[in-house]
C-alpha positions, 0 to 999 in steps of 0.5 A: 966618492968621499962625504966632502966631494958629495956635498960639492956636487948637491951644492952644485946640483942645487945651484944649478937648478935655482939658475934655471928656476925663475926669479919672481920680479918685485918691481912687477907687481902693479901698484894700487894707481896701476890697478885703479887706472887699469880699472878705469879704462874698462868700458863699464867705467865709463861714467865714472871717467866722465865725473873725475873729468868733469871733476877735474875741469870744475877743480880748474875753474872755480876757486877752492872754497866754490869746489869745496862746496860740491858733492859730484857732478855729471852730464846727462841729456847735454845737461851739466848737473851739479850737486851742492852740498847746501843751501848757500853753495847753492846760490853761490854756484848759481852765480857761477852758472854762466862761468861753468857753461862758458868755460866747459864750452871751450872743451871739444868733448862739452861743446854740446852742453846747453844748460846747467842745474844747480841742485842741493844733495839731500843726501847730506841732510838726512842726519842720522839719528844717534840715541845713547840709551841712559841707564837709570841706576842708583848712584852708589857714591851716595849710599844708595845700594841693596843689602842683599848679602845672606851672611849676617858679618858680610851684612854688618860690613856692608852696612857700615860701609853705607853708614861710611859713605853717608857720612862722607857726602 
């Protein structure tokens, strides 16, 4: 067997082996959504469902700047809970109260709400306190430095150097 007809046959060889091989299919590779769905349809993400729900109904139903203004929401004990982010969103959403409980009762799943509470997140209050440490020093623009320098010669240009700057200012 000449060289030429060895190579055909690795080729071949080669070729056919990739053939049997399985290709890896990019378009299966799930996305960030698919991941994050499939996540959510576990059981232990069951409160988390719930709160994009309602999440979604209170987007629908108030206006943008009234959705603006809540932090989260949820149901507890056929209580609809409503966190706001201030004061005044507070008292606004409070106006809405009979809005919100009239529309979520036209949902089969909210039939059984009785109330709602408005309530203010105290979370967004606590403001953390950011000190930057001023690091007292002598303003070197001004002359104000120490000679520290041993050498005499390095002393004297030192010197004149503050002598300079003093004149300057």
């Amino acid at each position: 067997m000449d060289k030429s007809q060895y190579q055909k046959n690795l080729k071949e060889l080669y070729f056919k082996n990739r053939a049997k091989n399985k290709k890896s299919n990019y378009s299966a590779f799930k996305t960030s959504g698919d991941i994050l769905s499939s996540l959510a349809k576990q059981k232990q993400m069951s409160n988390i469902r719930q709160r994009a729900y309602i999440d979604l109904i209170l987007k629908k139903i108030l206006l943008q700047s009234h959705y603006n203004w809540i932090s989260y929401a949820y149901v507890r004990n056929e209580k609809l809970i409503i966190y706001a982010k201030n004061h005044i969103a507070q008292s606004e959403l409070n106006y809405q109260k009979e809005f919100i409980l009239n529309s979520f009762h036209t949902i089969e799943k909210f039939q059984a709400l009785t109330t709602v509470s408005i309530l203010r997140d105290t979370n967004l209050d606590k403001k953390k306190n950011i000190s930057f440490k001023i690091s007292h020093f002598k303003e070197r623009s001004y002359g104000i430095f120490d000679n520290s320098v041993t050498n005499k010669r390095l002393s004297k240009i030192i010197e004149s150097i503050r002598t300079f700057i003093k004149k300057n200012n």
